[in-house]
C-alpha positions in Angstrom: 14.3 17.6 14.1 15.4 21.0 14.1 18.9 19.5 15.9 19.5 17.2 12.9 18.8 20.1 10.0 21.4 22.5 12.1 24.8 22.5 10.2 26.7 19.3 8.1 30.0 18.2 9.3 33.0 20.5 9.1 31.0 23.8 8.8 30.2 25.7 11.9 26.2 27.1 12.1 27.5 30.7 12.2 29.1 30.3 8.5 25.9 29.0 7.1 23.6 31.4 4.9 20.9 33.2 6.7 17.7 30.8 6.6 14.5 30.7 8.6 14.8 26.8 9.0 12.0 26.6 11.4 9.5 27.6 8.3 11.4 25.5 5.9 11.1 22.3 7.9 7.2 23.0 8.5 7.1 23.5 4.9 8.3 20.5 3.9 6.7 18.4 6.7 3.3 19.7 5.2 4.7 18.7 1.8 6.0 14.8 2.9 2.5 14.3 3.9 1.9 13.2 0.1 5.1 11.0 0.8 3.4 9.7 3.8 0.2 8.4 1.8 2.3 7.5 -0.9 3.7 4.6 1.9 0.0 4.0 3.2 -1.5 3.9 0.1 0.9 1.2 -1.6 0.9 -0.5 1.6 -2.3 -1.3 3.1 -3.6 -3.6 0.5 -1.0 -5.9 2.6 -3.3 -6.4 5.4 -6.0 -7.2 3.5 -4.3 -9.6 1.1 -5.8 -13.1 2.4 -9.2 -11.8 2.7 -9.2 -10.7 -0.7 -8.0 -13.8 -1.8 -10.7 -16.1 -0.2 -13.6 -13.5 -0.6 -13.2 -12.8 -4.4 -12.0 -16.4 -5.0 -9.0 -15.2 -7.1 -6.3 -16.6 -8.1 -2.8 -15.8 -8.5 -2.7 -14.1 -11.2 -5.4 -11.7 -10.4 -4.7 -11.6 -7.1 -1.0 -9.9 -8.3 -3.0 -8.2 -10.4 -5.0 -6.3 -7.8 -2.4 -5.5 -5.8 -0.3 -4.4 -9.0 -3.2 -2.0 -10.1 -1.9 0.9 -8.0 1.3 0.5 -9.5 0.2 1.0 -12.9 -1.5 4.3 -12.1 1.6 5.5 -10.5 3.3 5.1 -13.6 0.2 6.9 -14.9 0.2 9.8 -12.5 4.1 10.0 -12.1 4.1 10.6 -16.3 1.5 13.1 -16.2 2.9 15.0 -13.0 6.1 16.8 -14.6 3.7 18.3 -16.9 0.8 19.5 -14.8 3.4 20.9 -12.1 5.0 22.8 -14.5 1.8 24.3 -16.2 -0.3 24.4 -13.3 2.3 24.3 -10.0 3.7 22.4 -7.4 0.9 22.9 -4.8 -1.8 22.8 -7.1 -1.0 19.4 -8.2 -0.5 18.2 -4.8 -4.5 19.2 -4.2 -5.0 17.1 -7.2 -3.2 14.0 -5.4 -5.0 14.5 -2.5 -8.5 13.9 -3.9 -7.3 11.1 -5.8 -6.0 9.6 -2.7 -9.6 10.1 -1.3 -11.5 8.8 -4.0 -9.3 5.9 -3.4 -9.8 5.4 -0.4 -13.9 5.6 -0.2 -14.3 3.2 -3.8 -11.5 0.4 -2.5 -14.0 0.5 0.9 -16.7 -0.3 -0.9 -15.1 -2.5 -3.6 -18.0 -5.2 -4.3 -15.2 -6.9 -6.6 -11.5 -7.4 -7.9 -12.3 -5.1 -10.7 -13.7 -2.3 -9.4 -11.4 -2.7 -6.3 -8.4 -2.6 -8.9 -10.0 0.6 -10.5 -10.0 2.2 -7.0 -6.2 1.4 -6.5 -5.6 2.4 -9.8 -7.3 5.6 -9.2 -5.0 6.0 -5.7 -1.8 4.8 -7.9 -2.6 8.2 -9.8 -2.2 10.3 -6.7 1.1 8.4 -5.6 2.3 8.7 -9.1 1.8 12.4 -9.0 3.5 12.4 -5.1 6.5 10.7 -6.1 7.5 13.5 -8.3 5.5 16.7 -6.9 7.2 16.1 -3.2 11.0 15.7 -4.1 10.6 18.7 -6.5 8.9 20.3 -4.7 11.1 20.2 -1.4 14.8 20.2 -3.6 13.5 23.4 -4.8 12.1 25.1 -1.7 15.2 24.2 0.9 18.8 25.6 0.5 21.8 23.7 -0.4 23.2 23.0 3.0 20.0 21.4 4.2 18.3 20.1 1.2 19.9 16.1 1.3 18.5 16.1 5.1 14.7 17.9 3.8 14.0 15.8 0.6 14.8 12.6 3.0 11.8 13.7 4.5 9.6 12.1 1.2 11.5 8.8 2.3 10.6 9.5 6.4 7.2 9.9 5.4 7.0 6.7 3.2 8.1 4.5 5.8 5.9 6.0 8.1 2.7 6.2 5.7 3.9 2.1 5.4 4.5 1.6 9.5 0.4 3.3 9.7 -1.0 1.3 7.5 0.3 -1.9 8.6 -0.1 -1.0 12.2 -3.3 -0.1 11.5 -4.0 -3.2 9.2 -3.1 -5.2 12.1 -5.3 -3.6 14.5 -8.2 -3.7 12.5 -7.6 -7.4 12.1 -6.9 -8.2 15.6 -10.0 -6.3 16.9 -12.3 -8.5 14.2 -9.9 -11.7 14.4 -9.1 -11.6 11.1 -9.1 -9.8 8.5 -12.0 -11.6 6.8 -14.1 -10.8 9.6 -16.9 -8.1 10.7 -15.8 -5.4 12.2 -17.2 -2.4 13.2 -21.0 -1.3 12.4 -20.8 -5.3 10.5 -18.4 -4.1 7.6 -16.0 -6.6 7.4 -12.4 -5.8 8.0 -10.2 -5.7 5.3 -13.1 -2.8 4.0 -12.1 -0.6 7.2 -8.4 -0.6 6.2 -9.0 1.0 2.8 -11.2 3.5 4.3 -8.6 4.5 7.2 -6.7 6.4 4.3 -9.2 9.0 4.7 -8.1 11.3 7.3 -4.5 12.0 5.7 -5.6 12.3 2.3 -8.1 15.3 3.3 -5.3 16.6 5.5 -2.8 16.6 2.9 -5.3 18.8 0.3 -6.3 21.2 3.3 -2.3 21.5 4.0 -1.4 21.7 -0.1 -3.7 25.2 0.3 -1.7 27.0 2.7 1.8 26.3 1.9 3.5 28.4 -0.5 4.7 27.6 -4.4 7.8 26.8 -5.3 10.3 29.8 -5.4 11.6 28.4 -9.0 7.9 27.5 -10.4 7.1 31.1 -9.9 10.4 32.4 -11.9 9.8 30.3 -14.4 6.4 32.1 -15.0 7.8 35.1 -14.5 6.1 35.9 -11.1 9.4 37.0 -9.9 7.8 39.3 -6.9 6.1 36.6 -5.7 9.1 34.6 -5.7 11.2 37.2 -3.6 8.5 37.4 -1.3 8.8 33.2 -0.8 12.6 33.2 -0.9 12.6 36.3 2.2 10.5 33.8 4.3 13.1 31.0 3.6 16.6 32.7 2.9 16.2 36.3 4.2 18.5 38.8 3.0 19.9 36.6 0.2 16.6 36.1 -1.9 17.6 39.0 -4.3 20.5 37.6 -5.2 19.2 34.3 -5.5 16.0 35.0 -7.9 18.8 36.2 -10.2 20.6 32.7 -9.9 17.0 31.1 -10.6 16.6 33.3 -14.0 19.7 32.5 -15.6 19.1 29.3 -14.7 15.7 29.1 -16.6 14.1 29.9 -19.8 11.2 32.7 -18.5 8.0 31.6 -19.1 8.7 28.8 -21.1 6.8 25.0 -20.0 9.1 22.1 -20.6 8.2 19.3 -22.8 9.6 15.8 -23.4 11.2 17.3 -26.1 13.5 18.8 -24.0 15.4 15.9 -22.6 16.2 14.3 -26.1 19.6 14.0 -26.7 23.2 11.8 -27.2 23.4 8.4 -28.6 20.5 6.5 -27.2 17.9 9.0 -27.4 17.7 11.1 -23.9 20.3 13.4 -22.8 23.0 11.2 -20.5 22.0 12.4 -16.9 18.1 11.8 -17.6 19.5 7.9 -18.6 21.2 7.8 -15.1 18.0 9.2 -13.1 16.0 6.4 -15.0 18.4 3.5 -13.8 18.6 5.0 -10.7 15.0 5.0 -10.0 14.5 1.2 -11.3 17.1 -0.1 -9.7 15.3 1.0 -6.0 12.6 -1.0 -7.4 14.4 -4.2 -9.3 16.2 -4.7 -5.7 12.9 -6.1 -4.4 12.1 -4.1 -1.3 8.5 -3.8 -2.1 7.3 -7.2 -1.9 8.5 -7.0 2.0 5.7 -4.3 2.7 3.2 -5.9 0.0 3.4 -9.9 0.2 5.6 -9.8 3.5 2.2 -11.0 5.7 1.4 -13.5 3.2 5.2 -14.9 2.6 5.8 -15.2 6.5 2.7 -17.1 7.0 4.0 -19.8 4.1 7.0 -20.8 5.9 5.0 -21.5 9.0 3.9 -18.5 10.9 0.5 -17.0 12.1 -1.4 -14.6 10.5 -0.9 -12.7 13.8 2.3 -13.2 13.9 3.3 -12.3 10.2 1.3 -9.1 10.4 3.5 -8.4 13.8 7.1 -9.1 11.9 5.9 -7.1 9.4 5.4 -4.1 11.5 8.8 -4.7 13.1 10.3 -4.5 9.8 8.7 -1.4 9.0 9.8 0.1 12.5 13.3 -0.7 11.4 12.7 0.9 7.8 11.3 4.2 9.6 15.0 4.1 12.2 17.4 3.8 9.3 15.6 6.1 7.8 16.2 8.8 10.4 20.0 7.4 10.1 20.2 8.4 6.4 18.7 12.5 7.3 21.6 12.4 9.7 24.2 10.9 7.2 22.7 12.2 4.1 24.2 16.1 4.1 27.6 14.4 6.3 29.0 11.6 4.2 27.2 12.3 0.6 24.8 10.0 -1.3 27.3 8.4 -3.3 28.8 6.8 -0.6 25.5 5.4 1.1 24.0 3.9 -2.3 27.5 2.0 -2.6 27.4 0.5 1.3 23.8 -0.1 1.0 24.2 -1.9 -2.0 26.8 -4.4 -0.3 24.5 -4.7 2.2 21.6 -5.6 0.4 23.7 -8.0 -1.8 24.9 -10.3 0.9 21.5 -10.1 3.1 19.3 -11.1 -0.7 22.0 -13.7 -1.2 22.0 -15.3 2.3 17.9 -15.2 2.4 18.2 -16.5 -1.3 20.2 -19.6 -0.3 18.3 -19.9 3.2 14.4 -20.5 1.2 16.5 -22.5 -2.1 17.9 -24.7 0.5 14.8 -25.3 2.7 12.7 -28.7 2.5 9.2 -28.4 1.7 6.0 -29.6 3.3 3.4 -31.2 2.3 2.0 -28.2 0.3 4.9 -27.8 -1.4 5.9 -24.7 0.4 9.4 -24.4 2.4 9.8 -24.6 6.0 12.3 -23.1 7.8 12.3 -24.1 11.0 14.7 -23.3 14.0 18.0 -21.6 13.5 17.2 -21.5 9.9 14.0 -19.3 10.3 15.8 -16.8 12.8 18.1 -16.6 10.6 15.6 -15.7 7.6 14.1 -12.9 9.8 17.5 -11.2 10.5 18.4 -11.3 7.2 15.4 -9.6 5.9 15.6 -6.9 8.7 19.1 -6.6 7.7 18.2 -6.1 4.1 15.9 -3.3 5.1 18.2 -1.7 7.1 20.8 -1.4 4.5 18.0 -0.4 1.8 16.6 2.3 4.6 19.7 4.5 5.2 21.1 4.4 1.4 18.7 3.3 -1.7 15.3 4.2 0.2 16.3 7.7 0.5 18.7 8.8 -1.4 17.7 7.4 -4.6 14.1 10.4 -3.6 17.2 13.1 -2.8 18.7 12.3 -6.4 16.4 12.3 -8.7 14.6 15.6 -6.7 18.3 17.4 -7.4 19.9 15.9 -9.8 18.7 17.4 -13.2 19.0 20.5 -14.1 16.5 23.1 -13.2 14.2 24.4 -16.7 14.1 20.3 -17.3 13.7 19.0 -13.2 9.9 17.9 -13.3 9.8 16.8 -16.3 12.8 14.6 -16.0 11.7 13.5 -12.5 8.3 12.9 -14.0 10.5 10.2 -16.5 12.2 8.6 -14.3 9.5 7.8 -11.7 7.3 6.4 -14.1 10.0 3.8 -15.0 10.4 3.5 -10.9 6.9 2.4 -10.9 6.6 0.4 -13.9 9.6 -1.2 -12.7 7.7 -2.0 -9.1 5.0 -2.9 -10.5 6.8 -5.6 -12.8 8.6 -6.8 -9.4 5.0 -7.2 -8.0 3.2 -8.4 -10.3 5.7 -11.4 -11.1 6.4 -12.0 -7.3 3.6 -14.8 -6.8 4.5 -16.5 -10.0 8.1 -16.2 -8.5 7.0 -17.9 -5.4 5.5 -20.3 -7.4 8.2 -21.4 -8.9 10.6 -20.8 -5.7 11.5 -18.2 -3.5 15.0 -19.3 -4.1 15.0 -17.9 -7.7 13.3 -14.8 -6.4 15.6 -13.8 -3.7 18.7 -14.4 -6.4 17.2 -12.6 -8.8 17.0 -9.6 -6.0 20.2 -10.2 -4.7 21.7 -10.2 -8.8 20.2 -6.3 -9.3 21.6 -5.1 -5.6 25.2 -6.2 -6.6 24.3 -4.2 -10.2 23.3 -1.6 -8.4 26.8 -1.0 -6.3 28.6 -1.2 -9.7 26.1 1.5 -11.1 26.5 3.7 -8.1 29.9 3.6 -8.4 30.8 4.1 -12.0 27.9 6.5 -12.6 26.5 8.6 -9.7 27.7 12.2 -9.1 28.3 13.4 -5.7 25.6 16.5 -5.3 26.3 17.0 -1.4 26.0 20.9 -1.0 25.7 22.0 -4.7 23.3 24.3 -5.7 20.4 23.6 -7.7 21.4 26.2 -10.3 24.5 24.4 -10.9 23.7 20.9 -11.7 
């Protein structure tokens, strides 16, 4: 890693600022471990999807409802985060995400129903919420300009591996039972075992939360200014001086953002904290999530094994975790403009081709399409394809954005904003996917594949280049 986070394009290492990267990237690793669950959390109700289904007797609707719940206390959590991290600080609230993660973990294990196993993801929803804005904040304001783009991708490295984990382990907890459904070990049935194996990284992330330092621009804002230069030496060496002074003229001392603060223009909310909100909906409205949540469940209704779905699903979240690693490369090199407009294109013509591959196919006797031969190869490259463009441009930048782009006395509370409309906006993508299906994975696809050619048009006309700015000048 420390090869990648050496020096962007055109610049040689010598005329980069002093900085003790080693610590920085260590830093930030410890951080992205709230990424990480964020990934396992929302993903590991796949696995257990079809057990659920047939234990609990539920239907569609509150079957989409279960796995939904999460959502809706991310929206929770991500609301309430931008406040408590700037009352309370950055680390602080990521120990506060950490035992919600837990408590998640233990109640969905023991669910005895739908209810109280949506309560439980609900609860766990809370700590992603609070992850999706604590870890880009968190990491934007800790890392330097030059290697900040290739540091927040880290929250989007982590996701995608927190999602590979989870499904990995999903599938072999259900292959070692032979199914999901099944006992496993000491008699407790499978899909139980999945929820609890989010255990060991949720304590890990709280023990690690202790021991990193705060935020460098938390601390200014409080006026803890010594404690501030004391971070900053540890990260940018000689230059911390000078750069505590940049934080303070950036900031109102010792004053706690409110909503308040990001009112403004003709429709309410200052223009850039409009763009963030788009920006974070559109990652959702593009339909990438209900690959990693219903992706087990959707392969198996066009004709494959439960086996075999959960094994293309961890393929495609090996491919997420690749491009991925492509955008940290990319990311500080080309710019995030230009990898939200190619990923865009991308995902456009993969969600149209699926879109017209499933509207076109005949159905069996259940009234579900079958793609058979050349068109179900083709189905599966397509929706590799898709996540390849979505995992090197709107998987990770879209994290790098909104963790930079606002300006600093407003950052967590305007992050705090816009990823409470990210997860509303995911959860109204998967809580309306089975209906979807229902109706025809036709519409569904075409309705992804509508927002992805939006979002190259939004990219274009409204995103702002932020490769190698400062924070104190956006």
């Amino acid at each position: 890693m420390a090869d990648v986070l050496d020096a962007p394009a055109g610049r040689r290492p010598t005329e980069q600022p002093e900085t003790h990267a080693g610590r920085i990237i260590i830093i930030s690793v410890v951080a992205a471990i709230g990424g990480f669950l964020f990934g396992f959390d929302t993903a590991v109700i796949n696995g257990t999807v079809g057990a659920l289904q047939a234990e609990f007797a539920a239907s569609s609707w509150a079957l989409g409802l279960t796995v939904s719940s999460a959502l809706i206390g991310s929206a929770i959590g991500a609301f309430s985060a931008g406040h408590v991290a700037d009352r309370h600080g950055r680390t602080r609230s990521m120990i506060v995400a950490s035992v919600m993660f837990t408590l998640s973990s233990l109640g969905s294990g023991f669910a005895f129903s739908l209810w109280d196993l949506s309560f439980w993801r609900l609860v766990g929803g809370l700590g992603v919420g609070a992850a999706s804005v604590v870890v880009p904040a968190y990491i934007a304001e800790i890392a330097p300009a030059h290697l900040r783009g290739r540091l927040a991708s880290l929250q989007q490295l982590a996701i995608v591996v927190g999602i590979f984990m989870a499904l990995m382990g999903d599938f072999a907890i259900a292959w070692a039972a032979g199914s999901a459904s099944n006992p496993g070990l000491f008699g407790i049935t499978a899909w139980r075992w999945m929820f609890f194996s989010g255990l060991p990284p949720a304590l890990l992330y709280g023990l690690g939360a202790i021991f990193i330092p705060e935020s460098p621009r938390y601390l200014v804002a409080k006026g803890r200014e010594q404690e501030a230069l004391t971070v900053l030496r540890d990260i940018e060496g000689d230059t911390a001086p000078s750069k505590v002074v940049e934080i303070r003229n950036s900031l109102r001392a010792h004053y706690t953002p409110r909503l308040a603060d990001l009112k403004g223009g003709r429709l309410g909310l200052q223009p850039i904290v409009w763009i963030g909100i788009v920006l974070a909906m559109l990652q959702q409205f593009v339909g990438i999530n209900v690959i990693f949540y219903y992706s087990s469940v959707l392969w198996q209704a066009v004709g494959f094994s439960e086996q075999d779905s959960l094994i293309i699903t961890v393929i495609t979240s090996v491919t997420n975790i690749v491009t991925t690693l492509v955008a940290i490369v990319f990311v500080d090199r080309l710019g995030r403009k230009p990898l939200l407009i190619i990923g865009s294109v991308g995902m456009a013509l993969t969600l149209g081709l699926l879109a017209y591959l499933f509207g076109t196919a005949p159905l069996d006797a259940a009234g579900k399409p079958a793609l058979q031969g050349a068109a179900g190869t083709t189905a599966l490259i397509a929706a590799n394809l898709y996540v390849v463009f979505f995992g090197f441009s709107w998987g990770p930048v879209v994290w790098v954005l909104l963790g930079e782009m606002f300006p600093n006395r407003i950052r967590a509370i305007a992050l705090s904003v816009a990823a409470m409309m990210q997860w509303l906006a995911n959860f109204a993508v998967s809580a309306t996917f089975p209906s979807l299906k229902a109706l025809g994975l036709g519409w569904a696809y075409g309705l992804y594949a509508a927002a992805a050619v939006f979002s190259a048009f939004f990219a274009a006309r409204y995103i702002k280049e932020t490769k190698g700015r400062e924070l104190e000048s956006m």
